[in-house]
C-alpha positions in Angstrom: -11.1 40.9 -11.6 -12.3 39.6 -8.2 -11.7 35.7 -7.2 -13.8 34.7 -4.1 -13.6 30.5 -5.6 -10.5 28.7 -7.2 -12.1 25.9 -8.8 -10.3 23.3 -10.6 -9.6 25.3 -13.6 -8.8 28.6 -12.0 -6.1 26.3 -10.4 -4.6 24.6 -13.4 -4.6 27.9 -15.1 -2.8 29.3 -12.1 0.0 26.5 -12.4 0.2 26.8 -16.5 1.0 30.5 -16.4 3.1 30.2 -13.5 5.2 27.3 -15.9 4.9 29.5 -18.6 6.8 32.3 -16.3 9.5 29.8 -14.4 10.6 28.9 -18.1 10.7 32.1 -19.7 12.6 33.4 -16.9 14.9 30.7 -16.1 17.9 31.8 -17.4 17.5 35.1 -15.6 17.6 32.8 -12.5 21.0 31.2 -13.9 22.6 34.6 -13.8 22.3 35.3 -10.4 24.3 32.4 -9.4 26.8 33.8 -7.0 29.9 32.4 -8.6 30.2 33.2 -12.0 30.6 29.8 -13.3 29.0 28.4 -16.8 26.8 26.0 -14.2 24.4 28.6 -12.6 22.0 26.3 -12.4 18.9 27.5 -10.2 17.0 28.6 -12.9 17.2 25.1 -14.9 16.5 23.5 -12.1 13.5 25.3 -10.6 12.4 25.3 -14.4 12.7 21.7 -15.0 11.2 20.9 -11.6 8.1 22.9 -11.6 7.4 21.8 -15.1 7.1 18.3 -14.1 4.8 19.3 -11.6 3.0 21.2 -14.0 2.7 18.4 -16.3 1.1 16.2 -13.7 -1.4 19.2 -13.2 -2.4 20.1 -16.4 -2.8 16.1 -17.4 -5.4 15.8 -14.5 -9.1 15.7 -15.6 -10.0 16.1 -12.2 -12.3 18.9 -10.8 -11.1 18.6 -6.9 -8.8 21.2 -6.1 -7.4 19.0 -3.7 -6.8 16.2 -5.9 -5.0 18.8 -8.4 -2.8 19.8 -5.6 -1.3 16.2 -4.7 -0.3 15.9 -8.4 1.6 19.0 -8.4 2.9 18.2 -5.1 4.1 14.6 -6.4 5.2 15.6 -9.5 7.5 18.0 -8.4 8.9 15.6 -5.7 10.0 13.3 -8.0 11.1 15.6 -10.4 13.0 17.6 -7.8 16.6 19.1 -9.0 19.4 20.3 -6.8 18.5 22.3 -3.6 16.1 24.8 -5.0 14.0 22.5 -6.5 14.2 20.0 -3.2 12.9 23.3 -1.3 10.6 24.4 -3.8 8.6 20.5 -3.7 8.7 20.9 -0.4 6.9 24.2 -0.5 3.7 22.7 -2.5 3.7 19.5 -0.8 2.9 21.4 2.5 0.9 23.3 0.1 -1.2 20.4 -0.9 -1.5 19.0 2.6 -3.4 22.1 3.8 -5.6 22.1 0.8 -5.9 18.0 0.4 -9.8 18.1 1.2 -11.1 21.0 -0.9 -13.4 20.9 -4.0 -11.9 24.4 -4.4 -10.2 27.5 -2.6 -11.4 30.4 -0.4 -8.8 33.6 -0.1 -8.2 32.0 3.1 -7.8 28.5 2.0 -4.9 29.8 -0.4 -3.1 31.8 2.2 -3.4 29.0 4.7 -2.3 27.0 2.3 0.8 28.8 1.7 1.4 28.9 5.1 1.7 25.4 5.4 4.0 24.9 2.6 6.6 27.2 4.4 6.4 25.4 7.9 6.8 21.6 6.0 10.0 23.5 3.9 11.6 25.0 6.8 11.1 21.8 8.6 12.6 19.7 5.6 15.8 22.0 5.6 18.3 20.8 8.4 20.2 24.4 9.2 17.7 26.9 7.5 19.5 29.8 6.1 17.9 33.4 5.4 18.3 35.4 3.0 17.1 32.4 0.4 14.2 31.2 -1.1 12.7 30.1 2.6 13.3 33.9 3.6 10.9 34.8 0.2 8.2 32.4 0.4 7.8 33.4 4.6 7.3 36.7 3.8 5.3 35.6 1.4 2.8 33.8 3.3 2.8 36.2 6.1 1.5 38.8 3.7 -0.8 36.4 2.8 -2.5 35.8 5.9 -2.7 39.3 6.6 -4.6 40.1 3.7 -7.1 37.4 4.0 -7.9 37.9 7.2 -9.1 41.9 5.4 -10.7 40.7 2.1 -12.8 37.3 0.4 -10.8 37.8 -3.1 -8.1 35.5 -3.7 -6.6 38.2 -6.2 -6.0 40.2 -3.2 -4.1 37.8 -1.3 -2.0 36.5 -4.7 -1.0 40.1 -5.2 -0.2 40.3 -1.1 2.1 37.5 -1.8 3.9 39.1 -4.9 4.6 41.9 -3.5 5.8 40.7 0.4 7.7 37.8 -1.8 9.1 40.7 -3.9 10.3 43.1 -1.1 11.8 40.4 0.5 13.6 39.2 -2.3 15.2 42.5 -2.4 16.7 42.2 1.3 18.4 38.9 0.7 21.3 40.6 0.1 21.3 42.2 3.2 21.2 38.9 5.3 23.6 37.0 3.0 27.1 38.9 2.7 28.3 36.6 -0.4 25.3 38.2 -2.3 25.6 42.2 -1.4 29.5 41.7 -2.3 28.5 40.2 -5.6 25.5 41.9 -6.4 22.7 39.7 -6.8 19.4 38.7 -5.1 18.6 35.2 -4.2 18.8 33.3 -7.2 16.2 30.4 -5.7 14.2 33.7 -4.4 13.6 35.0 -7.5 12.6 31.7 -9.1 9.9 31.3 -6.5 8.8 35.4 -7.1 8.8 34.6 -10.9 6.1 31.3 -10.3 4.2 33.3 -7.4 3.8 36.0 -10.6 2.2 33.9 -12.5 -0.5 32.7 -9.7 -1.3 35.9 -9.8 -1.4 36.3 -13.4 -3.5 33.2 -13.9 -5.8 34.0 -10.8 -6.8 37.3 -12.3 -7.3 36.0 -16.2 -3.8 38.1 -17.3 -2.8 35.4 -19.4 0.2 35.2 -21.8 0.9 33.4 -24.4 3.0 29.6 -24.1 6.3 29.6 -25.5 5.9 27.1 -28.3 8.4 24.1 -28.0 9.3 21.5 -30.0 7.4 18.6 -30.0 8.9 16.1 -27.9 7.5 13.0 -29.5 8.1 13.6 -32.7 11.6 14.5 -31.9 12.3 11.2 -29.7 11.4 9.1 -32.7 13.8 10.9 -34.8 16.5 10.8 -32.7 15.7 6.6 -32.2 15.3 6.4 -35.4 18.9 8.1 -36.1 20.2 5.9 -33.3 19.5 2.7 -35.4 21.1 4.3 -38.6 24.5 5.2 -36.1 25.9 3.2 -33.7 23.7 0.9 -32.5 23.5 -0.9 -35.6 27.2 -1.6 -35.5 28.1 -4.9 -34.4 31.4 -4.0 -32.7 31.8 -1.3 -30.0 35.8 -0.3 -31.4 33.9 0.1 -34.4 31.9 3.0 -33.3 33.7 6.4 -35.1 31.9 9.1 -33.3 31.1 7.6 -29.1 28.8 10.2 -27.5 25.4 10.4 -27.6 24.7 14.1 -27.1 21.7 15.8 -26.7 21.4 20.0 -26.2 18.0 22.2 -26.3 19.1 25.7 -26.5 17.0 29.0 -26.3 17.8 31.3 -28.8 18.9 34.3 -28.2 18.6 34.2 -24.1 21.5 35.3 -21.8 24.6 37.7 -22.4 25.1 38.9 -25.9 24.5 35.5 -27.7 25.0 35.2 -31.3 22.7 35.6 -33.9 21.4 31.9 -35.2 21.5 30.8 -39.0 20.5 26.9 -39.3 22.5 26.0 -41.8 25.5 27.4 -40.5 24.5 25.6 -37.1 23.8 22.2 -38.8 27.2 22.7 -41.0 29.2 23.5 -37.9 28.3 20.6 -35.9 27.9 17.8 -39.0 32.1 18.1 -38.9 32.1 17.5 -35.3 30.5 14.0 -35.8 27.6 12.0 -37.2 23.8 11.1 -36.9 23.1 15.1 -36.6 19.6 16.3 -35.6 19.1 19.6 -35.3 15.3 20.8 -34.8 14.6 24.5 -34.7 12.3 27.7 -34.6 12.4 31.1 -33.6 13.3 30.4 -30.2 14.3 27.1 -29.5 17.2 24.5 -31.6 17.3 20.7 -30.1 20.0 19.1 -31.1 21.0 15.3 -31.4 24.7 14.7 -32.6 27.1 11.9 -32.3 30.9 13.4 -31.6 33.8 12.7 -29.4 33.7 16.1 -28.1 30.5 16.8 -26.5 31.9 19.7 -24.6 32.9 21.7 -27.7 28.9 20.5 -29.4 27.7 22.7 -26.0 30.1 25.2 -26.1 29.1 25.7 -29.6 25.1 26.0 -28.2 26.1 28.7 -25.8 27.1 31.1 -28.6 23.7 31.3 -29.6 21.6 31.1 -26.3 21.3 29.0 -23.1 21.5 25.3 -22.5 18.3 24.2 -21.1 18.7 20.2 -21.9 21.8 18.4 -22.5 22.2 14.8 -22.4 25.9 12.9 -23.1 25.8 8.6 -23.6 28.7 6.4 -24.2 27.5 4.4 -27.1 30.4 1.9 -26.8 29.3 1.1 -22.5 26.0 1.1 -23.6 26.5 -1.2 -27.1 28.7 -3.2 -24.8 26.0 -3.5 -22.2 23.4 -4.2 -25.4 25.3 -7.3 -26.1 25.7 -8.5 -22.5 21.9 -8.4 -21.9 21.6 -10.4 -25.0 24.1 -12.8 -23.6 22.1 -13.3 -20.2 18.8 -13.2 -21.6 18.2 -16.5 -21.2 20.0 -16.7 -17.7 17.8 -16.5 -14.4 17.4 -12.8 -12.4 20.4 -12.3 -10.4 19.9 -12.2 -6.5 20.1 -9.0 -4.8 23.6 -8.2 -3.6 24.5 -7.4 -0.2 25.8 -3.8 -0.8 26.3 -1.4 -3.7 27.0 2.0 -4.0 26.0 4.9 -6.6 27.9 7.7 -7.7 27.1 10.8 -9.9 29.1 12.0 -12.3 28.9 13.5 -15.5 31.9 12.2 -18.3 32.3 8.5 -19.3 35.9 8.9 -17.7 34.6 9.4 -14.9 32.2 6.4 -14.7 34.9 4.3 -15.5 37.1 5.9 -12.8 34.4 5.1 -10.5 33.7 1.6 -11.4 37.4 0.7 -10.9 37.1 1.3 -7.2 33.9 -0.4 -7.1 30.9 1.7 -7.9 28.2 -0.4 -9.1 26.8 2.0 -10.8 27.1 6.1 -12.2 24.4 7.6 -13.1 24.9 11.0 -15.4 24.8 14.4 -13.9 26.7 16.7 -11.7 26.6 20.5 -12.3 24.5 21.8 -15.1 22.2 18.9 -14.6 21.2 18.1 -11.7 19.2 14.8 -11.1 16.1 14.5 -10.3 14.5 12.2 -7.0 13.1 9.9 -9.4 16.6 9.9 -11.5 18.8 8.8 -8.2 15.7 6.4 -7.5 16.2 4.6 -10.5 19.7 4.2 -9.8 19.1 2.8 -6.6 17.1 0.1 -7.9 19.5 -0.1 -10.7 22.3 -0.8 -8.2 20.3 -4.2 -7.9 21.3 -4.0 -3.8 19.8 -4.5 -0.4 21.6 -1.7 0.9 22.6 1.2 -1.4 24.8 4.0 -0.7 25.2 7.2 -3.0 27.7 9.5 -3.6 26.3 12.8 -4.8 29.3 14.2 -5.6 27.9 17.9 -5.7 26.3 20.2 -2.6 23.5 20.8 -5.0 22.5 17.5 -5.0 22.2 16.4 -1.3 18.8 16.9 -0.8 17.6 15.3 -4.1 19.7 12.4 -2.7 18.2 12.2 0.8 14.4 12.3 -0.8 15.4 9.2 -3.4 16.8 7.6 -0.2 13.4 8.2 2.1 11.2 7.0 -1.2 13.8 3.6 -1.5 12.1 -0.1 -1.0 15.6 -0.2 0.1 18.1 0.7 3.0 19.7 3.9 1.3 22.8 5.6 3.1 24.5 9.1 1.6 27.6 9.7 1.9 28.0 14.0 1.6 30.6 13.9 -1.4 30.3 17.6 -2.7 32.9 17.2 -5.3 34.1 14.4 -7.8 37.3 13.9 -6.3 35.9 13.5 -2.6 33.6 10.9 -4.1 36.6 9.5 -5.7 38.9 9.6 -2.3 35.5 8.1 -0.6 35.4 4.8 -2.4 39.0 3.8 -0.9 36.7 3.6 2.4 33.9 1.2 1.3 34.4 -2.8 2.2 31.2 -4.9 1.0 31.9 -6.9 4.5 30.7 -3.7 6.2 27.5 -2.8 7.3 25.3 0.4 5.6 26.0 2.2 8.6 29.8 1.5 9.0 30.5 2.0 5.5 28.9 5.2 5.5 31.2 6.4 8.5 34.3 5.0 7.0 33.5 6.4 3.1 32.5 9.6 4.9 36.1 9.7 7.1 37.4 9.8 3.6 36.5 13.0 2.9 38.7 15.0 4.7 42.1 13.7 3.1 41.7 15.3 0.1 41.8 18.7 -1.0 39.3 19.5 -4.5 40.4 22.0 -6.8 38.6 22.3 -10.5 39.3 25.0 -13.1 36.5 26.3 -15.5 36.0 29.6 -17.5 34.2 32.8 -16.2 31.0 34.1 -17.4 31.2 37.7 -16.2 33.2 40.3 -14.4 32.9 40.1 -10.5 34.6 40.4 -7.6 34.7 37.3 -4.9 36.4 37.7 -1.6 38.6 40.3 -2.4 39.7 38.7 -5.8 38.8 40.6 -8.8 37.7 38.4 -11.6 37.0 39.5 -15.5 34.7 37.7 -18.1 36.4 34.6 -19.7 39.3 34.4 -17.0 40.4 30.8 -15.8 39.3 30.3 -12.7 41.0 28.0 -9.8 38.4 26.4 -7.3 39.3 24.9 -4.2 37.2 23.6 -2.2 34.1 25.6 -3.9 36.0 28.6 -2.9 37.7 31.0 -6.4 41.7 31.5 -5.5 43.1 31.9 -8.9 41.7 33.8 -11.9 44.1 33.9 -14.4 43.6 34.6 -18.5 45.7 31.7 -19.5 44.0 28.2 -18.5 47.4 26.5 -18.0 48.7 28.7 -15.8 45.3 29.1 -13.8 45.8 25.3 -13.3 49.5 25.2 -12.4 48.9 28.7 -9.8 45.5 26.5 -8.4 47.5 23.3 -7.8 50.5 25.3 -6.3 47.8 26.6 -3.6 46.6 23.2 -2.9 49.7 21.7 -2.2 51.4 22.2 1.2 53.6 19.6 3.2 52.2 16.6 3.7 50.9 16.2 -0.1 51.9 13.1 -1.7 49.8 12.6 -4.6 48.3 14.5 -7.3 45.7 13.4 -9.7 45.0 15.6 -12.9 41.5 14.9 -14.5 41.2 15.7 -17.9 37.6 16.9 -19.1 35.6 17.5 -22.6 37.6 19.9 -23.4 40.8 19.7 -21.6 44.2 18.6 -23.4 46.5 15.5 -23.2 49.4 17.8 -24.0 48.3 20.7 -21.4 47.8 17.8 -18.9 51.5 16.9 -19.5 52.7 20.5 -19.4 51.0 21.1 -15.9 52.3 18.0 -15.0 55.8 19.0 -16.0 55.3 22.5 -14.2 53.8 20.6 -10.7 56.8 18.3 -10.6 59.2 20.6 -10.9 58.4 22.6 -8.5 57.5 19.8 -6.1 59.8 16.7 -7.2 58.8 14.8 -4.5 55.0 14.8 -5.1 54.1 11.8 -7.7 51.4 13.2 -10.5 48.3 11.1 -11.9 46.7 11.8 -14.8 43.1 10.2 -16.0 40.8 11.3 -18.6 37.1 12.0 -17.4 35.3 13.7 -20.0 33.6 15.7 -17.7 31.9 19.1 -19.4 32.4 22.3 -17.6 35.7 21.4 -15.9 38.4 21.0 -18.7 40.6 19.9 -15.3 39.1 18.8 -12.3 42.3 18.0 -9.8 42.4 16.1 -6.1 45.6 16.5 -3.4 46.0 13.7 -1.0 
């Protein structure tokens, strides 16, 4: 089928398929995450980004091209997730800037246009690294150009791009040693190959069928509704039995060998893990709503079964406890701005509170798995109720979400490059509200260096990192985002991981207990640590953080 216009319509049907195709592959995405961690989470986030985009796109009535464009370019700004998705907005907002004054698209138009989105990513990336996603959509657009400059159809130049994108994709591991010793192509690379394939698709009228999903509305008044049946209609917060909110979307029967799924046996399973139980299903997709004290074991459970696309985990006694404060100071007047405030992400009520001791105003959920969006870390900037805000992202992944929330502020936003919980943690013992933005950052951002992160979790596959051979459900030991220790029993994993971090000058150690760590492991390790270094005093908190069952700082 030949395509010398892209109208309107051509457009939004190029941006539904190419939705379609982000989501259905997503979890492919996951898997080539280079550590093999159970928070590969490229594909989610490319997925959940686009589709916001998408959304903003396909809820347009307008027939401007141009117009169409911004809304895609917006949408996935503020619905940008970890570095993949930062990259990828910035892709179709240089996009939508080439293309901002056209009723509708030439061949050269679109390969301009991709052209453009390249230049503003590369330019929005501080140290551009090849072998990634930039690497895919260059070659890309390159392609692009080359074949419009040959031929009027648009189909041509699409299927230019797919296939440049494509064989480029396929070198990545050839300019990135970490992904020719693992085995894997560009995870981010092959996100953006999977939406450019459904340009094409929706350019030439190959259409698939939408994966049906649940319908949202319906299933956000049910889960209200349950609310008001479950702890929110409890007048004391010590009375609530079952304390997390948590929320999981899985896709059935997606990733490595899941289980098959039986609803009642689903529903059974998780009604003895709590209260309030929602579970939703189809042929491909379960959303769950359940009230527990073990969220991590509620998404464990989901994982048997499929991937975690969604999950969501509130505190129901901070947030009934915050219910009846606003109640109290209803009638009070709005409280000024204060001077300074700072934000931290972190996923696992423990953690909050950890981070509201030492003076976090405010934590807003997330860290690995899910990554918040611009618009999330926005909200907690205004939420931080500040004139000056800094954040602490906590995560790598997160750094350039953080720095787009920060450009879009009404207020003066610094961020301070935490890329683990326990840096964030070590960070706050440098922030004084006497200092300025500026000198808090520097001081908060000396911090970092005097501790040393370590953080044990569960592998998802047999690999080999750096020399160390790792098999499918060993214990890991991360330090510093680097694998040191994989060990089949997760106790001694932790006690061999904390035995590397230590060295001379280490004074204290603080174990962090998550979802679905132990209070009687902690004290095991703990009595294992000390004996071996009597001198060094031990710590132990409980975060509630999913992924990690230990998450462990040396300073």
């Amino acid at each position: 089928m030949e395509v010398t216009e892209i109208t309107a319509a051509k457009f939004q049907d190029m941006i539904r398929v190419a939705a379609h195709r982000i989501k259905k592959n997503a979890e492919f995405v996951n898997s080539l995450n280079v550590f093999p961690v159970p928070d590969g989470d490229t594909g989610t986030n490319m997925n959940l980004t686009f589709q916001t985009g998408a959304k903003a796109v396909l809820e347009s009535d307008s027939d401007h091209v141009g117009a169409l464009a911004k809304h895609l370019g917006k949408g996935l700004l503020m619905g940008a997730r970890g570095n993949s998705g930062v990259i990828s907005s910035q892709l179709f907002r240089g996009f939508a800037r080439s293309v901002a004054d056209k009723d509708s698209l030439s061949a050269q138009d679109l390969a301009d246009a991709f052209a453009s989105g390249v230049e503003t990513a590369y330019k929005a990336v501080m140290k551009p690294v090849e072998g990634t996603i930039l690497t895919v959509a260059r070659e890309g657009a390159k392609a692009g150009l080359k074949a419009a400059a040959g031929s009027d159809d648009a189909v041509v130049v699409m299927a230019a791009v797919v296939k440049a994108a494509k064989r480029a994709l396929a070198k990545t591991p050839d300019l990135l040693p970490v992904l020719k010793e693992v085995g894997v192509v560009d995870s981010g690379g092959q996100g953006l190959v999977f939406i450019y394939e459904g340009f094409k698709e929706g350019l030439s009228g190959e259409l698939e069928d939408d994966a049906y999903v649940p319908d949202e509305a319906e299933m956000g008044e049910m889960v209200n509704a349950t609310h008001h049946q479950g702890a929110q209609t409890q007048l004391n917060p010590e009375d609530i039995v079952y304390g997390y909110c948590t929320e999981m979307m899985v896709n059935l029967g997606v990733g490595p060998d899941p289980k098959p799924f039986d609803y009642e046996t689903f529903r059974t399973y998780l009604n003895q893990l709590g209260d309030s139980t929602l579970v939703v299903a189809d042929d491909e997709v379960v959303k769950v709503h359940v009230h527990t004290e073990h969220p991590g074991t509620v998404f464990k459970y989901g994982q048997q079964f499929g991937t975690l696309e969604k999950i969501k985990v509130d505190n129901m006694r901070l947030q009934h406890e915050s219910i009846i404060e606003r109640e109290e100071q209803a009638a009070e007047k709005p409280q000024p701005l204060a001077e300074i405030a700072v934000v931290a992400i972190a996923a696992g009520a423990g953690l909050g509170d950890l981070f509201k001791s030492l003076g976090v105003s405010h934590v807003l959920n997330g860290g690995q798995t899910m990554n918040p969006s611009t618009n999330d870390i926005l909200d907690a900037i205004t939420a931080a109720h500040a004139k000056q805000v800094l954040v602490l992202p906590n995560n790598s992944n997160i750094f350039m979400a953080a720095e787009e929330a920060a450009k879009a502020a009404v207020v003066d936003v610094a961020i301070v490059k935490s890329r683990t919980i326990n840096q964030g943690l070590t960070a706050m013992l440098g922030f004084n509200p006497e200092l300025t933005l500026a000198d808090n950052q520097e001081a908060m951002t000396d911090e970092l260096g005097n501790v040393v992160s370590g953080a044990v979790t569960q592998a998802i596959r047999d690999t080999t990192i750096d020399g160390l051979e790792i098999h499918e459900n060993d214990w890991m030991g991360i330090i510093d985002n680097k694998i040191k220790v994989s060990e089949g029993d997760r106790q001694q994993a932790t006690i061999d991981m904390i035995s590397q971090m230590l060295d001379d000058d280490a004074e204290i150690i603080t174990l962090i207990i998550g979802a679905d760590g132990s209070r009687d492991e902690a004290a095991a390790i703990e009595a294992a640590v000390t004996a071996a270094a009597p001198d060094v005093e031990v710590e132990i908190h409980d975060g509630d953080q999913p992924v990690y069952p230990y998450l462990v700082s040396v300073e």
